[in-house]
N, CA, C and O atoms as a CHARMM CRD file, in Angstrom:
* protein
*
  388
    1    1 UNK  N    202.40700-143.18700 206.49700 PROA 1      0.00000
    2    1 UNK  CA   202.55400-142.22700 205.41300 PROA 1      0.00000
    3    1 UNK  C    203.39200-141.04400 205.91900 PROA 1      0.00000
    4    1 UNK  O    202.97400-140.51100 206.94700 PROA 1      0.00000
    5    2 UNK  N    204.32900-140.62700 205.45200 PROA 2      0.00000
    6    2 UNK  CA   205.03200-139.64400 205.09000 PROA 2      0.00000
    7    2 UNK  C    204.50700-138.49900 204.54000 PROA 2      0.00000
    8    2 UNK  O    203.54900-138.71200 203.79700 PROA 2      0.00000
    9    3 UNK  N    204.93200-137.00300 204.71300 PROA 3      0.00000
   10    3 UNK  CA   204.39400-135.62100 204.25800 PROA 3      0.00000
   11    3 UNK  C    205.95400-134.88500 203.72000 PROA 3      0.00000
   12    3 UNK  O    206.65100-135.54700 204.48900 PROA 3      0.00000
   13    4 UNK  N    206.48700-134.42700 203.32500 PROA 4      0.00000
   14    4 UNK  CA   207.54000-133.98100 202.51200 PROA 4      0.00000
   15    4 UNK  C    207.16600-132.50700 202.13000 PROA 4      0.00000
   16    4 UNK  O    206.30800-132.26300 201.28200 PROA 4      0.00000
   17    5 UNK  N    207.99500-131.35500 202.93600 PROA 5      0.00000
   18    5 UNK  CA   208.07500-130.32600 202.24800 PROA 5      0.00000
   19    5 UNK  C    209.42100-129.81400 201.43100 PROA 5      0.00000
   20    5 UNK  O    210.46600-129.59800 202.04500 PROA 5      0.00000
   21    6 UNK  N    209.29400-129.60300 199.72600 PROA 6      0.00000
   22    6 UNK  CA   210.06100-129.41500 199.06500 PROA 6      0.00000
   23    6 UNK  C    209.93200-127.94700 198.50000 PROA 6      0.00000
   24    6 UNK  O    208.93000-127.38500 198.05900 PROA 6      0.00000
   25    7 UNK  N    211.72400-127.30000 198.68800 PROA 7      0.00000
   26    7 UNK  CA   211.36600-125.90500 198.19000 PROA 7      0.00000
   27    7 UNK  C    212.57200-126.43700 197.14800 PROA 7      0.00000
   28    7 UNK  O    213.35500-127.38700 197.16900 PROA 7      0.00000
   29    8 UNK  N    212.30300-125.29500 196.19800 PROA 8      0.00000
   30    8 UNK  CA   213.08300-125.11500 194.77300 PROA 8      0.00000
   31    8 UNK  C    213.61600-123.72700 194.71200 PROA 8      0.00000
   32    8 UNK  O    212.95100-122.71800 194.47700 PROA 8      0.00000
   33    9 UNK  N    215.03000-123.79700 194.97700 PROA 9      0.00000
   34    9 UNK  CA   215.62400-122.34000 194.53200 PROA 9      0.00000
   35    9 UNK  C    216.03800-122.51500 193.30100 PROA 9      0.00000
   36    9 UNK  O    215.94500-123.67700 192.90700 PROA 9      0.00000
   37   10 UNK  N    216.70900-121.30800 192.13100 PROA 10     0.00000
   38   10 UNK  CA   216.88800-121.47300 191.03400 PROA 10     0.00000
   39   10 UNK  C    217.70500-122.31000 190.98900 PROA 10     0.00000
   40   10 UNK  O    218.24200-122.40200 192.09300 PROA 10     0.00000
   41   11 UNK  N    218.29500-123.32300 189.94500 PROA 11     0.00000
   42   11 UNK  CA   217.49700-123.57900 188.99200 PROA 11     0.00000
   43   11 UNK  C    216.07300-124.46900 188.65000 PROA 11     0.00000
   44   11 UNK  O    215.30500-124.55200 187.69100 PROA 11     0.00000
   45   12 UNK  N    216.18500-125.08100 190.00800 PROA 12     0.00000
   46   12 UNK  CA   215.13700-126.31900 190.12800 PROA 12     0.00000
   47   12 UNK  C    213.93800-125.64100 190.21400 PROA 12     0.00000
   48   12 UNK  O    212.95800-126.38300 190.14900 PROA 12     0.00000
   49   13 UNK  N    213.66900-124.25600 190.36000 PROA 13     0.00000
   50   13 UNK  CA   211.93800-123.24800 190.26000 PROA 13     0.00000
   51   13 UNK  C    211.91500-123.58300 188.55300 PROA 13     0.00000
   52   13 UNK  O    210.81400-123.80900 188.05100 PROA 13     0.00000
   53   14 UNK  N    212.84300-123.60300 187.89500 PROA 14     0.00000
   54   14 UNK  CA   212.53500-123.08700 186.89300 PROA 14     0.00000
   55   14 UNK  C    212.41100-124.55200 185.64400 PROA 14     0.00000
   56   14 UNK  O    212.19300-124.48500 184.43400 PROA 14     0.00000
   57   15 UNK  N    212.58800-125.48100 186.30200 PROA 15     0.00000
   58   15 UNK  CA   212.75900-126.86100 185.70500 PROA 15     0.00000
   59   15 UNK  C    211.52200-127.33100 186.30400 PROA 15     0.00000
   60   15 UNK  O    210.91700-127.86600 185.37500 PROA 15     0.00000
   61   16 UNK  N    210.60500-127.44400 187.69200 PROA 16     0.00000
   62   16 UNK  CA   209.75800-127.60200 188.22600 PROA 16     0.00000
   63   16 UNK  C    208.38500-127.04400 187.92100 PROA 16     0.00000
   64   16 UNK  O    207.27800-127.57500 188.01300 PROA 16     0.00000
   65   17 UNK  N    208.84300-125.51100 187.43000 PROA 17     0.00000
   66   17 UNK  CA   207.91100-124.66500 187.63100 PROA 17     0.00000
   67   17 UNK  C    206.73100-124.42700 188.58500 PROA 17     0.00000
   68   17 UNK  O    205.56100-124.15400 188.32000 PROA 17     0.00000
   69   18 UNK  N    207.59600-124.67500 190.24000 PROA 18     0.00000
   70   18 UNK  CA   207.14300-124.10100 190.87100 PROA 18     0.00000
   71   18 UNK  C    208.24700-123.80000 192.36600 PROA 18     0.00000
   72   18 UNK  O    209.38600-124.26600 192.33400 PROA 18     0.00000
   73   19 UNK  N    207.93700-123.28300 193.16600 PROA 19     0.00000
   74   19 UNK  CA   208.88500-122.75200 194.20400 PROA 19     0.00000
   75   19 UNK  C    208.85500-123.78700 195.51400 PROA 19     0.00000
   76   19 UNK  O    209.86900-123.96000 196.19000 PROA 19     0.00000
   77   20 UNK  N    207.42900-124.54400 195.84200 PROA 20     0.00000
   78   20 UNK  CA   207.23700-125.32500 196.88300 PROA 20     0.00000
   79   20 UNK  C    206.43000-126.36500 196.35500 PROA 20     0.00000
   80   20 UNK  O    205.76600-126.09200 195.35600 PROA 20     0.00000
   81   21 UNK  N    206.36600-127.40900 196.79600 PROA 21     0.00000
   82   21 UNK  CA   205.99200-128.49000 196.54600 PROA 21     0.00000
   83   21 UNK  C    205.14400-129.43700 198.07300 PROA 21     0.00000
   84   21 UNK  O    205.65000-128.92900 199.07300 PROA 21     0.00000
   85   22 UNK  N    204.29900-130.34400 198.43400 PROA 22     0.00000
   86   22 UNK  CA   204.11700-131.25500 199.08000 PROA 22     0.00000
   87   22 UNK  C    204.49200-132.58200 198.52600 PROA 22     0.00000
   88   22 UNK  O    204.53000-132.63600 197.29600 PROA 22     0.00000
   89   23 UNK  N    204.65800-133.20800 198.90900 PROA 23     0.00000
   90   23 UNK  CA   204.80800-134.87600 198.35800 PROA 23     0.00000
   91   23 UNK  C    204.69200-135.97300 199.61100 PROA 23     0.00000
   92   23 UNK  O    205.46600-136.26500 200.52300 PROA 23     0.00000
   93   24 UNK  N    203.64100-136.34600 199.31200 PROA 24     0.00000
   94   24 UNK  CA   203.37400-137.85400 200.36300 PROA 24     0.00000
   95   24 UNK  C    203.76000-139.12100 199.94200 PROA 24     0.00000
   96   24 UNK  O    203.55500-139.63500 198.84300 PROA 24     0.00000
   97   25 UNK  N    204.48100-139.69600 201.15000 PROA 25     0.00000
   98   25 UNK  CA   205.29700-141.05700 200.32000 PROA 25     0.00000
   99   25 UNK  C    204.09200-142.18300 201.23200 PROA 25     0.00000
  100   25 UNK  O    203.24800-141.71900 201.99900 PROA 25     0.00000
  101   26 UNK  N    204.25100-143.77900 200.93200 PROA 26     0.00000
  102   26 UNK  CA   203.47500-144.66300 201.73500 PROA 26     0.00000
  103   26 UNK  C    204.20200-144.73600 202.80700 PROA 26     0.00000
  104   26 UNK  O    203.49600-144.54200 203.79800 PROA 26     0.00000
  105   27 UNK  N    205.32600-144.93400 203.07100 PROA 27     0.00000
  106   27 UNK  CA   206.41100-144.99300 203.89000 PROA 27     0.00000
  107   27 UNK  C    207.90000-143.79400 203.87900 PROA 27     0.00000
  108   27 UNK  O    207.90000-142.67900 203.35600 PROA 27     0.00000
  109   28 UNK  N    209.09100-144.47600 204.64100 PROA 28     0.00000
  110   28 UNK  CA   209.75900-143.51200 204.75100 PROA 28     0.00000
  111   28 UNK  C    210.59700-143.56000 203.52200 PROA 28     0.00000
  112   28 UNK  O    210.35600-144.56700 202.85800 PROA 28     0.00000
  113   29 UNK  N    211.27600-142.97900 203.14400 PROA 29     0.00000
  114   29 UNK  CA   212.68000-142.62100 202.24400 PROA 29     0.00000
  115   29 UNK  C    213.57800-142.75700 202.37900 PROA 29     0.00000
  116   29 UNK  O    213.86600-143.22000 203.48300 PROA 29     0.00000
  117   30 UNK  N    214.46400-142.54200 201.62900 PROA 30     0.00000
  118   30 UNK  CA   216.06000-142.06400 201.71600 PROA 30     0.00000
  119   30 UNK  C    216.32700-140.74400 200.83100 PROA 30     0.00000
  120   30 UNK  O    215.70200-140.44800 199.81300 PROA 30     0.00000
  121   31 UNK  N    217.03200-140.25000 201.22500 PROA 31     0.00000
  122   31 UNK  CA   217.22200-138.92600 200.17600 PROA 31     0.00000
  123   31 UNK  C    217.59100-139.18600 198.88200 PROA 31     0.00000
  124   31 UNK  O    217.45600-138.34500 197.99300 PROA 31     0.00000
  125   32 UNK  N    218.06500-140.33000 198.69500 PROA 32     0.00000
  126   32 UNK  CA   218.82400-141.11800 197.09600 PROA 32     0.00000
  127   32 UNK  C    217.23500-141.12500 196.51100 PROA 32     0.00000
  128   32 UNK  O    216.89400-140.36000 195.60900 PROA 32     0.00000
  129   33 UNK  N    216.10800-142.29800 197.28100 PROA 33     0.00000
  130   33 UNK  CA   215.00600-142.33300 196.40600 PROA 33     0.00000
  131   33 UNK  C    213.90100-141.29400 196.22300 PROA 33     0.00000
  132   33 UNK  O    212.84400-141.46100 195.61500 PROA 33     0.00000
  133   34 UNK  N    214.48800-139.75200 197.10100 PROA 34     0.00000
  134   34 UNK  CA   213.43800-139.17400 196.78700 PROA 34     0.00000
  135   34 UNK  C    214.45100-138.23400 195.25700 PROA 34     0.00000
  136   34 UNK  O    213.63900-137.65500 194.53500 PROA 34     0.00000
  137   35 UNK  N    215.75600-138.08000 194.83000 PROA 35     0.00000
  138   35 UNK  CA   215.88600-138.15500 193.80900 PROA 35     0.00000
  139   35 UNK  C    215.74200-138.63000 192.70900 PROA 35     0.00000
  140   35 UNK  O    215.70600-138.12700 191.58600 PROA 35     0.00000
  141   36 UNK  N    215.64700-139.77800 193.13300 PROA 36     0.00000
  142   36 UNK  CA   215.26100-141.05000 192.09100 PROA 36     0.00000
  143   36 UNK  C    213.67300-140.61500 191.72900 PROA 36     0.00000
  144   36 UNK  O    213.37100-140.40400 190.55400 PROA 36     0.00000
  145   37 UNK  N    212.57100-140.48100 192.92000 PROA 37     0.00000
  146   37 UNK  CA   211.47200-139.77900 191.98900 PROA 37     0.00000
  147   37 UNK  C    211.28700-139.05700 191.31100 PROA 37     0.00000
  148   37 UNK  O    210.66100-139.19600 190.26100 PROA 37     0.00000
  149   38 UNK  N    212.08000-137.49800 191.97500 PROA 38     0.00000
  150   38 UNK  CA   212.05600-136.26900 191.52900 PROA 38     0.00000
  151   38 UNK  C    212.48100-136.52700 190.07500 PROA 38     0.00000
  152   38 UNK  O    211.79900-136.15400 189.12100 PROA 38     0.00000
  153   39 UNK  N    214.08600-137.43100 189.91300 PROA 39     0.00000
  154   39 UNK  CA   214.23300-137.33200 188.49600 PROA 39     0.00000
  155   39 UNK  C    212.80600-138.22600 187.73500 PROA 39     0.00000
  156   39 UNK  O    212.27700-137.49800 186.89500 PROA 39     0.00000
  157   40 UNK  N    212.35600-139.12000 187.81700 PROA 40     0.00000
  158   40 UNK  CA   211.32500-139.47600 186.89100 PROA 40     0.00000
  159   40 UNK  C    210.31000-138.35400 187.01300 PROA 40     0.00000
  160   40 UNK  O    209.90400-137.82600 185.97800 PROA 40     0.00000
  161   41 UNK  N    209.83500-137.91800 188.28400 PROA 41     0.00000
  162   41 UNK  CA   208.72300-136.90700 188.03600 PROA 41     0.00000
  163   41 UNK  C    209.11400-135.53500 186.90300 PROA 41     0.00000
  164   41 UNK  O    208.20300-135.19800 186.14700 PROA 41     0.00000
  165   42 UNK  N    210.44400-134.78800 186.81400 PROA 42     0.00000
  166   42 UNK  CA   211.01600-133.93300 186.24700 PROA 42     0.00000
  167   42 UNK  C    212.49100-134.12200 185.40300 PROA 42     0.00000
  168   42 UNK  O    213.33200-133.29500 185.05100 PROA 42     0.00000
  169   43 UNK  N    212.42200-135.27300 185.28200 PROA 43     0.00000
  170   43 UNK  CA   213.45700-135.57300 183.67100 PROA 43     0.00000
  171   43 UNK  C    214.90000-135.73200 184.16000 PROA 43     0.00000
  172   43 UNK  O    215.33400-135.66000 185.30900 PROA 43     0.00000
  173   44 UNK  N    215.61800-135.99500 182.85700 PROA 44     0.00000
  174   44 UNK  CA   216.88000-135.97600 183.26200 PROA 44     0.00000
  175   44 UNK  C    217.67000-134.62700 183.60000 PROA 44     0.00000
  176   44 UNK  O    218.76900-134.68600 184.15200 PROA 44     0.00000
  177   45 UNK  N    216.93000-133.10700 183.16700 PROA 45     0.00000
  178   45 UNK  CA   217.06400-132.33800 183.55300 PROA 45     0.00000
  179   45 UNK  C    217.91100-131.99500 184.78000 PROA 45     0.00000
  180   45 UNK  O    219.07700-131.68100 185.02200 PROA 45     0.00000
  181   46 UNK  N    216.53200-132.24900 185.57200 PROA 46     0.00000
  182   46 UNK  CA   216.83500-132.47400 186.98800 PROA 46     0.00000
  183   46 UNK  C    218.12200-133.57700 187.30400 PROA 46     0.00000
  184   46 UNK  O    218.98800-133.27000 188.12400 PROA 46     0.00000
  185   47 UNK  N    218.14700-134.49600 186.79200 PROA 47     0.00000
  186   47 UNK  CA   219.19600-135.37000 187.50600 PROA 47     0.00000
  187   47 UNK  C    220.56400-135.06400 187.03200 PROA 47     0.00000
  188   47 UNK  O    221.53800-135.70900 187.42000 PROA 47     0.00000
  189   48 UNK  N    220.67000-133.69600 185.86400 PROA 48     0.00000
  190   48 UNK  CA   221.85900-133.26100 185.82300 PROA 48     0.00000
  191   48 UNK  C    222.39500-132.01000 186.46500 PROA 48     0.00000
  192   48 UNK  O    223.51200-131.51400 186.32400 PROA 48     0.00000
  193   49 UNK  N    221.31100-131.56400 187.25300 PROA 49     0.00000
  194   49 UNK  CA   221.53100-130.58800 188.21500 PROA 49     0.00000
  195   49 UNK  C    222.20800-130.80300 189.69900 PROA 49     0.00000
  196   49 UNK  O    222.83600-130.04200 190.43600 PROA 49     0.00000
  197   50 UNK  N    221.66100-132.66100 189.84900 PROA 50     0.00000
  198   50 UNK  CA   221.81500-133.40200 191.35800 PROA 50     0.00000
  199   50 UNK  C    223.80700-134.00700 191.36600 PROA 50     0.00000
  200   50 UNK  O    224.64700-133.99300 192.26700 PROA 50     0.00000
  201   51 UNK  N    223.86600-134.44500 189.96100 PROA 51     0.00000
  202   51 UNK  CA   224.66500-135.91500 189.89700 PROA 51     0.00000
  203   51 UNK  C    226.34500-134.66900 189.32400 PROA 51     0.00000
  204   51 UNK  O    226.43600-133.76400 188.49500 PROA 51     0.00000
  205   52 UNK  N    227.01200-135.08300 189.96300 PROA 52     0.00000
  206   52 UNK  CA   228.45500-134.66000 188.84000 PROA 52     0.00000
  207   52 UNK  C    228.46400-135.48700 187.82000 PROA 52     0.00000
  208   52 UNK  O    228.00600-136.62200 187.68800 PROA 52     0.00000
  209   53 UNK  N    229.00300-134.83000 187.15600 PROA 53     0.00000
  210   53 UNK  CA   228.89200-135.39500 184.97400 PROA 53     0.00000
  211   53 UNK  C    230.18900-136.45100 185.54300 PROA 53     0.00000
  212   53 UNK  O    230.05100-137.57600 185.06200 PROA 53     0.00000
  213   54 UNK  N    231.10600-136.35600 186.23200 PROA 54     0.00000
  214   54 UNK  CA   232.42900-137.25900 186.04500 PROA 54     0.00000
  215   54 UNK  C    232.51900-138.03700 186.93500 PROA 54     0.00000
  216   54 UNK  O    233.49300-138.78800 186.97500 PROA 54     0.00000
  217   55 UNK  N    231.29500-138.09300 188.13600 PROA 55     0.00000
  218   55 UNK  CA   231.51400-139.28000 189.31700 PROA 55     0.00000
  219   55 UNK  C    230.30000-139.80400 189.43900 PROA 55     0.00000
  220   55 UNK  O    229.41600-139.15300 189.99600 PROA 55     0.00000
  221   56 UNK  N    230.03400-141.23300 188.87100 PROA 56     0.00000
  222   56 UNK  CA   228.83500-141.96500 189.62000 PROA 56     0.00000
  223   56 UNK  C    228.80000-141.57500 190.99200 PROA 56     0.00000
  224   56 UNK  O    229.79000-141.35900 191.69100 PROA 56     0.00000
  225   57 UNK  N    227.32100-141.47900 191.42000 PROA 57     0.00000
  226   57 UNK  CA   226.50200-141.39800 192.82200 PROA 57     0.00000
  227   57 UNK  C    227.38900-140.29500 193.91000 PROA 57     0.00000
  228   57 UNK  O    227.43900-139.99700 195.10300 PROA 57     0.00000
  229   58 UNK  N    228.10700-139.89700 192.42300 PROA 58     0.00000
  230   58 UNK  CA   228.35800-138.32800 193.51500 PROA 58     0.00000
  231   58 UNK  C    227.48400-136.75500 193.55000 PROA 58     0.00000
  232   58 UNK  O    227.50300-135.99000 192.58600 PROA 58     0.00000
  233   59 UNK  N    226.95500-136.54800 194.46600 PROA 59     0.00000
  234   59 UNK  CA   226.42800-134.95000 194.23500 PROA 59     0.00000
  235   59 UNK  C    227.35700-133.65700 193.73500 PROA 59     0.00000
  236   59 UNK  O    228.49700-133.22900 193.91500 PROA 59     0.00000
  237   60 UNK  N    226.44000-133.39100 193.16900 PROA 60     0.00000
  238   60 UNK  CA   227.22700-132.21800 191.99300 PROA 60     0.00000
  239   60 UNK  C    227.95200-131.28000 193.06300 PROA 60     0.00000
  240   60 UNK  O    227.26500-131.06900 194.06200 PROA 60     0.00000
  241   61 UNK  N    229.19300-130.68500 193.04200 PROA 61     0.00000
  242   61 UNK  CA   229.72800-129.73600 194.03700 PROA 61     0.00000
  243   61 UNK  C    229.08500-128.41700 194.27200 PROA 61     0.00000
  244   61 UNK  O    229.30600-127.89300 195.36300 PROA 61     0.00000
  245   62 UNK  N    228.28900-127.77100 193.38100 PROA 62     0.00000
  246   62 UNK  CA   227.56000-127.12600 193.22900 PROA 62     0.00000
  247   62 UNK  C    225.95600-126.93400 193.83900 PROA 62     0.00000
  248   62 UNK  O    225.25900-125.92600 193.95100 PROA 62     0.00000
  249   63 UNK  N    225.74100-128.16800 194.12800 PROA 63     0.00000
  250   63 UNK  CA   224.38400-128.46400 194.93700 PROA 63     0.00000
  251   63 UNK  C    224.41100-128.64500 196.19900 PROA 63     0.00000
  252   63 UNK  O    225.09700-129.55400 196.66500 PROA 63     0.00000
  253   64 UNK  N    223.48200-127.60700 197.20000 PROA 64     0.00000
  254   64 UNK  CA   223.04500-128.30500 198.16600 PROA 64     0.00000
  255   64 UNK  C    221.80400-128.24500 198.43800 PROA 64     0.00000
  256   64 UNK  O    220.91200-127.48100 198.06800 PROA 64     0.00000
  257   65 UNK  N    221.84400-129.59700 199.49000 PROA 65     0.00000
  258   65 UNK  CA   219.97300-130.25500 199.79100 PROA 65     0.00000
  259   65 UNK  C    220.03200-129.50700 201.11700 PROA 65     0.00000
  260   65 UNK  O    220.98300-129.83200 201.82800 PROA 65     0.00000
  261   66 UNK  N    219.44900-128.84000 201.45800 PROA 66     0.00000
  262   66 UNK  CA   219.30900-128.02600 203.01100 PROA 66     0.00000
  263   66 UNK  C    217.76100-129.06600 203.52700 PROA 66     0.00000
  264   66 UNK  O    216.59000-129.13800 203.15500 PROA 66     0.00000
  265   67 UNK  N    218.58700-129.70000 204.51900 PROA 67     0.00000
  266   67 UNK  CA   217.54900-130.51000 205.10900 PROA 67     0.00000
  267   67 UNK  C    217.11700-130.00000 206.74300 PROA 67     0.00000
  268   67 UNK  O    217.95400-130.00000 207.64500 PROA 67     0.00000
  269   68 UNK  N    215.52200-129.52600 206.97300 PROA 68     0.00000
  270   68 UNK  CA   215.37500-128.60300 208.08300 PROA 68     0.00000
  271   68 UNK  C    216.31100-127.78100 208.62800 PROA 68     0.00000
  272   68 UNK  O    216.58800-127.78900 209.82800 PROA 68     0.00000
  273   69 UNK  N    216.99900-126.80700 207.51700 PROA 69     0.00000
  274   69 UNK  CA   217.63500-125.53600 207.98000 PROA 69     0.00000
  275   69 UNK  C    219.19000-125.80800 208.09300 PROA 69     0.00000
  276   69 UNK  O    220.05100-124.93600 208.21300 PROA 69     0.00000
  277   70 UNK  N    219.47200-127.67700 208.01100 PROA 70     0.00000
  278   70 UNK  CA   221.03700-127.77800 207.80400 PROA 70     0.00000
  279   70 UNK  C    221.45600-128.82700 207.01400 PROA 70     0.00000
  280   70 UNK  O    221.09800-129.98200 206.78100 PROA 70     0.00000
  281   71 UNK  N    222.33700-128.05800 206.67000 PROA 71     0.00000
  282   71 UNK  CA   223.12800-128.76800 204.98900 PROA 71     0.00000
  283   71 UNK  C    224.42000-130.07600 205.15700 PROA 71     0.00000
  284   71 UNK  O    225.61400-129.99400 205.44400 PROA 71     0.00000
  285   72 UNK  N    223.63700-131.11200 204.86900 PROA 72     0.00000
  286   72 UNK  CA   225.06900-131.67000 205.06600 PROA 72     0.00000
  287   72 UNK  C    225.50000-132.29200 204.18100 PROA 72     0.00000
  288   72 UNK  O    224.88600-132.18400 203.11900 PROA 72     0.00000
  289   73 UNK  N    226.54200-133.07000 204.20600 PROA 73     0.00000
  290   73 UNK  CA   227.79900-133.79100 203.11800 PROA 73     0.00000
  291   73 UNK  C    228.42600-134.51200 203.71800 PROA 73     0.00000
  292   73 UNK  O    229.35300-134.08100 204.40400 PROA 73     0.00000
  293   74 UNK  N    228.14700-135.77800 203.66300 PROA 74     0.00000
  294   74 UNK  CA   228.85900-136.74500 204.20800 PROA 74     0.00000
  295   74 UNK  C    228.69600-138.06500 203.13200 PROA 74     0.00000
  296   74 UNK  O    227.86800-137.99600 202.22400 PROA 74     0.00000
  297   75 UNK  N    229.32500-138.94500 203.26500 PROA 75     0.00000
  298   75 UNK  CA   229.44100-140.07500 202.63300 PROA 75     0.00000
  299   75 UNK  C    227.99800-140.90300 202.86700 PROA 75     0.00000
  300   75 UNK  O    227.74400-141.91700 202.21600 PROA 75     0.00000
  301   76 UNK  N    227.27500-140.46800 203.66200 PROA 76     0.00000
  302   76 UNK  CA   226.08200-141.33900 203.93100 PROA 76     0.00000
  303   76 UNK  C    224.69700-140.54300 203.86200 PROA 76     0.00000
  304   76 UNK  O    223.54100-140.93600 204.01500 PROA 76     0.00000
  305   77 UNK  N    225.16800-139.42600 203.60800 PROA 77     0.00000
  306   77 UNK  CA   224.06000-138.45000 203.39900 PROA 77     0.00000
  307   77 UNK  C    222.87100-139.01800 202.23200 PROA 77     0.00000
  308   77 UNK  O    221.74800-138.68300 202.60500 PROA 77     0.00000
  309   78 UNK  N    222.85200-139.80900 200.88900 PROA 78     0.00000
  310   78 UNK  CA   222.09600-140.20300 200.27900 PROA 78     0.00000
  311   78 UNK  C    221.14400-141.23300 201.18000 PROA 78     0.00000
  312   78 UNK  O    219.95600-141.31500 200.87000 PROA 78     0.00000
  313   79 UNK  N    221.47500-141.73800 201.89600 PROA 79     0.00000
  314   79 UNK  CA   221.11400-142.85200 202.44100 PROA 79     0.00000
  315   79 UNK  C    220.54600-142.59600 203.95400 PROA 79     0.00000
  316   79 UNK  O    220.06000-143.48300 204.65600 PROA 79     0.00000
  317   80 UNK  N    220.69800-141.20100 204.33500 PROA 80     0.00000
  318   80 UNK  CA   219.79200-140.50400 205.14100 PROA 80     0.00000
  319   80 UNK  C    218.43500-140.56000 205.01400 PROA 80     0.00000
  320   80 UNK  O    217.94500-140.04100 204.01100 PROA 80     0.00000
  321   81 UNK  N    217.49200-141.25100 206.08200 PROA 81     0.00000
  322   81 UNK  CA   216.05800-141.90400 206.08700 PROA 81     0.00000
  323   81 UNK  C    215.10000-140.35700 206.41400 PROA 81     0.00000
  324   81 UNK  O    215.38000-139.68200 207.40400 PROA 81     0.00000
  325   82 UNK  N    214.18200-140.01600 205.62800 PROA 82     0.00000
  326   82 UNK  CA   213.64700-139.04100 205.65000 PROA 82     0.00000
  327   82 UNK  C    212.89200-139.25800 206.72600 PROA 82     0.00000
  328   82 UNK  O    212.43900-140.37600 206.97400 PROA 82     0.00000
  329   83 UNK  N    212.64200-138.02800 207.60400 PROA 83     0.00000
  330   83 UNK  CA   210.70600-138.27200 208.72600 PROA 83     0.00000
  331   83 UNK  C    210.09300-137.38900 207.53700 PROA 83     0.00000
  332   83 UNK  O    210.45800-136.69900 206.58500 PROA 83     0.00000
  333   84 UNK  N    208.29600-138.08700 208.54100 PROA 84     0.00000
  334   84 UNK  CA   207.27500-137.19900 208.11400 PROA 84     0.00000
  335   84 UNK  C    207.32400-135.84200 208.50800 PROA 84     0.00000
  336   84 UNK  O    207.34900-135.72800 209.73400 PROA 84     0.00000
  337   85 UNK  N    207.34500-134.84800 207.92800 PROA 85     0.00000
  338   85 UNK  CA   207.44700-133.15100 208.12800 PROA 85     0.00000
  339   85 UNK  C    208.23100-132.65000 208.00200 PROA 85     0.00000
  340   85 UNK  O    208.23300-131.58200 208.61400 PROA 85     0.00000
  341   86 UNK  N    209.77200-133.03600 206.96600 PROA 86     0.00000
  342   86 UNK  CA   210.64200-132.13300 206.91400 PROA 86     0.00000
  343   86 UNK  C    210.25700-131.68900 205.81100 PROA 86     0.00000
  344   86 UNK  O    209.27200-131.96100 205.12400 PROA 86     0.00000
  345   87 UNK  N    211.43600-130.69500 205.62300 PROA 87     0.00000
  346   87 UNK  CA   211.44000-129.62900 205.25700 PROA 87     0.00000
  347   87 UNK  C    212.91300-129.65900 204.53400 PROA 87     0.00000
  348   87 UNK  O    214.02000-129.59700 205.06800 PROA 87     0.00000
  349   88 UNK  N    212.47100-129.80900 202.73900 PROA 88     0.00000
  350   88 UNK  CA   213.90900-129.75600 202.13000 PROA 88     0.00000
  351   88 UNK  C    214.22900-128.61500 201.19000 PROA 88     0.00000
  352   88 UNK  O    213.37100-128.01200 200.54600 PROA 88     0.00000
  353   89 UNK  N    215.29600-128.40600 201.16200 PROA 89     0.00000
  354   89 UNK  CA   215.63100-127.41400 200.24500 PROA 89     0.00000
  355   89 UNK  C    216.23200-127.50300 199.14400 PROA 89     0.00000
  356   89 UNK  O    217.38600-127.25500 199.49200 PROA 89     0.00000
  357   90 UNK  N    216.26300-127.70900 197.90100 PROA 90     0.00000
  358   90 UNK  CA   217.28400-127.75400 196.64500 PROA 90     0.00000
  359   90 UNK  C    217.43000-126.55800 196.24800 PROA 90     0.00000
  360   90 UNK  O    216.48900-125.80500 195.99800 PROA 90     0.00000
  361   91 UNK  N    219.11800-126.15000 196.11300 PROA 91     0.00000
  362   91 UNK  CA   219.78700-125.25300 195.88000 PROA 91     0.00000
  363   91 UNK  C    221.11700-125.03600 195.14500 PROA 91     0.00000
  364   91 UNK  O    222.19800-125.45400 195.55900 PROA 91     0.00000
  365   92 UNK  N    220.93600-124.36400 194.05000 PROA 92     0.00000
  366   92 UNK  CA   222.50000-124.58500 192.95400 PROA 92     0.00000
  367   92 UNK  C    222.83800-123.25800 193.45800 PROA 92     0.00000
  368   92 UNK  O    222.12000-122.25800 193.47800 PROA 92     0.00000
  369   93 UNK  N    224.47500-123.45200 194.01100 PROA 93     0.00000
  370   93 UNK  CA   225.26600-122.29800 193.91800 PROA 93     0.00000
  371   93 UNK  C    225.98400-122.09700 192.99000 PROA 93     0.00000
  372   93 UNK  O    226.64600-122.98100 192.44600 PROA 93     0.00000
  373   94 UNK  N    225.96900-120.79000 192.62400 PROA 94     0.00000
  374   94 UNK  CA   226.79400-120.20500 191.23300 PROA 94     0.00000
  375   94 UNK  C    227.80800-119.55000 191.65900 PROA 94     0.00000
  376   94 UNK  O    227.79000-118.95200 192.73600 PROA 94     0.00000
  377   95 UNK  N    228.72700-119.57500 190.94300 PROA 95     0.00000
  378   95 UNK  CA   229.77000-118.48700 190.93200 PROA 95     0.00000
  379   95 UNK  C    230.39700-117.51200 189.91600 PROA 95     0.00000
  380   95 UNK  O    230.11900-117.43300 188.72000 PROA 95     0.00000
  381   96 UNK  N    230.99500-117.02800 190.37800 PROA 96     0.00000
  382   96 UNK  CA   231.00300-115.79700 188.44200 PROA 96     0.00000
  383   96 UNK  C    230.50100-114.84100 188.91000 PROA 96     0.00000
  384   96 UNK  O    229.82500-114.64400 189.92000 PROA 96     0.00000
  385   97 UNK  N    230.97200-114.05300 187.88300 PROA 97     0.00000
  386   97 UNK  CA   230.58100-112.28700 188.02400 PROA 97     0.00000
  387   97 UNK  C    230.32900-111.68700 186.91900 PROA 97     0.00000
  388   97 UNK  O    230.05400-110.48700 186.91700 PROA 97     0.00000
C-alpha cells in the first residue's frame, strides 16, 4: 500500500474544496492514473485544468505537478511510478495583470 500526499493551490482548492488531501492506493501508480482518479473523484472540471483543450495526453502549459519540491516536464513524466510518501503539488499559473 501506498500513502500519497496531495496539496491543491488555486484553482484545484477551490474545485476540491480543500487545500491537502491523503490518498492510499493498494499498490504503486503512475502520475497519468493518479489523474485519471482525481478526474473521476472531482469531475471533468478537474481534467480541464490538467489536459490542453488542443493536444491529446498533453498537460496544460499552465499546470504544474511539483513532485517532492521538483517540477518536472518531460515526455515521460505521466508515466512516472509514484513511492509511498510523496508529496504532490497541483498548481495553475496565471498570467495577466
Amino acid at each position: 500500500m501506498i500513502s500519497l500526499d496531495l496539496n491543491y493551490e488555486p484553482p484545484f482548492n477551490e474545485l476540491t474544496e480543500k487545500l491537502k488531501e491523503e490518498i492510499d492506493f493498494d499498490e504503486k501508480i503512475t502520475i497519468k492514473e493518479l489523474i485519471d482518479f482525481l478526474t473521476e473523484k472531482y469531475g471533468e472540471e478537474f481534467a480541464k485544468l490538467i489536459w490542453d483543450k488542443h493536444q491529446k495526453e498533453e498537460l496544460s502549459k499552465f499546470l504544474s505537478i511539483i513532485v517532492n519540491g521538483h517540477n518536472f516536464r518531460d515526455e515521460k513524466f505521466l508515466y512516472k511510478t509514484l513511492q509511498d510518501g510523496d508529496d504532490l503539488t497541483f498548481l495553475y499559473i496565471y498570467f495577466g495583470g
